[in-house]
N, C-alpha and C positions, 0 to 999 in steps of 0.2 A: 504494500500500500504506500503510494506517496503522501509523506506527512507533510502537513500545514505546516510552509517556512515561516520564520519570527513574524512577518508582517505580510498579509496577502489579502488583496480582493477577491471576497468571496459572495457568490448570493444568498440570503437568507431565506429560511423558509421559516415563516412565522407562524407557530401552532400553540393554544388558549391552556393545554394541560402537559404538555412532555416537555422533560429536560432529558438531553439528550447526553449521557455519560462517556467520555472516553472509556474504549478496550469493552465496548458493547454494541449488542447490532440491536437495530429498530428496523420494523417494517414499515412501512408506511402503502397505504391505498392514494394515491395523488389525481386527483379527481376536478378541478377547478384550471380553469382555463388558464390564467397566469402560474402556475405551477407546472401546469404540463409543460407549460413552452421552455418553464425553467429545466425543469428534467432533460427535454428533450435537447437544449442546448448545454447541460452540465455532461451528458455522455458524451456529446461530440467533441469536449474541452478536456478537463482532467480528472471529472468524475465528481470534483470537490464542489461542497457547500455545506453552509451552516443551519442550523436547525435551532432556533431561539423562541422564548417563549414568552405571549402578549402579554403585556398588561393590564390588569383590569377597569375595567371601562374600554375594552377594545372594542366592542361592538359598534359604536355609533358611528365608527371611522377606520371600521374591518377594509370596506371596499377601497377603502384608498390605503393611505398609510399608517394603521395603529400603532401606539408606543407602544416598543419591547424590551425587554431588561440590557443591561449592557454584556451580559457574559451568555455565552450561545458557545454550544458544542459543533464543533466540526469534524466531519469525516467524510466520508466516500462513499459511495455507491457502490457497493460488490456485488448484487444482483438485481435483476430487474427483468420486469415481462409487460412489455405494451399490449392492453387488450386491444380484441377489434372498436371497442368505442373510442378510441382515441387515449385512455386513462390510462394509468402505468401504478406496477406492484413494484415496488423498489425495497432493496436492503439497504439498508447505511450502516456502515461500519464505524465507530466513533476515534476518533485521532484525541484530539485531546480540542481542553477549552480554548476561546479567545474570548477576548474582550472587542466589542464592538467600536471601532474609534469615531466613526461618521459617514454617513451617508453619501456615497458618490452620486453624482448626474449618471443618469441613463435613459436608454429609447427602449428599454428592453418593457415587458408588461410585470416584471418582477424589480425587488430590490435589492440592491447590489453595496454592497458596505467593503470599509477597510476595514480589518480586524488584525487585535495585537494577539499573538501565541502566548498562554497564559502556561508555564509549564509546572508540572508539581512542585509544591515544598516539602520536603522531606519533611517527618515529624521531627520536632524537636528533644524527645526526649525516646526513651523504650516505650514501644508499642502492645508489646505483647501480650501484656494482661489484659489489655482493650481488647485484641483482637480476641484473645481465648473467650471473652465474655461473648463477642457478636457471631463468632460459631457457635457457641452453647446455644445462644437463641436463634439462631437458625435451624441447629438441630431438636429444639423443643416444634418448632412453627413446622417445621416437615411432617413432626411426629404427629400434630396437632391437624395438621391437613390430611393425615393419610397419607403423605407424598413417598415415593422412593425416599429412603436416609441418604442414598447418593447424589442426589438432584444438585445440589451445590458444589460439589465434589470440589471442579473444575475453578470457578468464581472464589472458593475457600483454601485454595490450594500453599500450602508450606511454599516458602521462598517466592515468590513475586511481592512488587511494592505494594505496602500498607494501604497506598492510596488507589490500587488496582484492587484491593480486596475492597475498601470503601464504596468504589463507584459500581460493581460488580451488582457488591449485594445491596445499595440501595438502589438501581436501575430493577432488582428482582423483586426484594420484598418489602420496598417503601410505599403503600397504598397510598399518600396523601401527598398531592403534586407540590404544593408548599413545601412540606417537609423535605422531600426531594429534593429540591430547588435550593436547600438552607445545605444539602452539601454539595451543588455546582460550583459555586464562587471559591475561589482561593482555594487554602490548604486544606486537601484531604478532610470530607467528614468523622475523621473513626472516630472523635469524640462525641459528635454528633451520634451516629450511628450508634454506637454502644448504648445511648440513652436511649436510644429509640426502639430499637430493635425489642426491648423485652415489651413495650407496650405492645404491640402486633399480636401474643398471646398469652394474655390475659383470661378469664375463666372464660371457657366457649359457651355457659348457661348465658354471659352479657348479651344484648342484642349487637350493639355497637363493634366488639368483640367479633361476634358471628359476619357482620359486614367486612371490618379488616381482612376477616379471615378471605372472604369471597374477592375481595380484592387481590388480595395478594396469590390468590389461586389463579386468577386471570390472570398472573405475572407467568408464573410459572406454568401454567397452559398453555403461556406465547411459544415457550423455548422447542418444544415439536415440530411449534407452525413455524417457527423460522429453518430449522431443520428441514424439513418437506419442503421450503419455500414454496408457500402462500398454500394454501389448495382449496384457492378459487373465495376463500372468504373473502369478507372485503372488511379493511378496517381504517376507518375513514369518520370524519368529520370538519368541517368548512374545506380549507384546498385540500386537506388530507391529514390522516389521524392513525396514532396506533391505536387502535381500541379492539384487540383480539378478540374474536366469536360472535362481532355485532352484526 
């Protein structure tokens, strides 16, 4: 995969609920006119774009340019299938973050930004009792969903960085796009995560609880569908949406 140099023009693709994590793959169903034309101009280029996520209040001013946060994940394209209606099932592979610096001039029907290469900070201190905590609770929330115990295997794996096992497992098992979103910016969430992670399962008698749960199943139901790539779902909402099994 060619990574995002230190500073590069890339187009954005603006969506209301996904953070798009480095060393992780999203689907996307790309369904809107100005998106297609982006897709279809992002393969003929270098495959690259950015994936950022609206602001609230973006509806009144969806159609043109809504405000989006300043940090948007970048990566690439590694699969994709143009249906006969014109629409396109795309993979994206995540590179890492950038920060958005400004909006360039364009004729294009899409928006095209500089973006600065945000690269990890190492943790500052020893990680590893954090980490042991946020596999314990992944391995409770497997147990708790019924899931394979191996399902994380790969994401929880000994020796890769702190900050690959952070974006991993909240790109997996973070239900609330906020929370998500509170470990995109800056250093590595594992502090983040480790508080978060035991909330996800809590007694499955809660209602609230039973929700989490069903979300975070939806995470982990995507990982097949991106396996198979796509079979024929569509997961889609305004130009395009992961929302697996809709």
């Amino acid at each position: 995969m060619a990574s995002v140099p230190g500073s590069a023009i890339v187009p954005i693709f603006p969506l209301p609920d996904v953070t798009f994590f480095p060393r992780t793959l999203l689907p996307l169903h790309v369904f809107e006119a100005r998106y297609r034309a982006m897709v279809m101009d992002v393969l003929a280029r270098d495959r690259r774009l950015a994936v950022v996520k609206l602001r609230p209040g973006y509806e009144a001013t969806y159609a043109g340019k809504p405000p989006v946060h300043e940090v948007a994940g970048a990566g690439e394209i590694v699969s994709w299938e143009r249906l006969a209606t014109g629409r396109y099932n795309i993979l994206l592979k995540g590179d890492c973050r950038v920060r958005l610096e400004s909006e360039k001039p364009s004729d294009t029907l899409y928006r095209v930004v500089a973006a600065q290469r945000l690269d990890d900070v190492p943790p500052r201190a020893d990680v590893g009792a954090l980490l042991a905590r946020i596999r314990g609770a992944c391995e409770r929330l497997l147990k708790a969903l019924d899931r394979p115990a191996n399902l994380l295997d790969t994401a929880l794996a000994e020796g890769q960085p702190a900050g690959a096992i952070a974006d991993r497992i909240a790109a997996a098992v973070l239900p609330d796009a906020a929370l998500r979103r509170s470990c995109a910016p800056g250093e590595p969430g594992i502090v983040t995560m480790a508080r978060a992670s035991p909330a996800t399962h809590h007694s499955a008698r809660h209602p609230r609880a039973r929700a989490s749960r069903t979300n975070c199943l939806c995470w982990f139901g995507a990982r097949p569908v991106i396996r198979a790539f796509f079979p024929r779902q569509k997961v889609a909402q305004l130009g395009g949406h992961a929302n697996p099994g809709s």
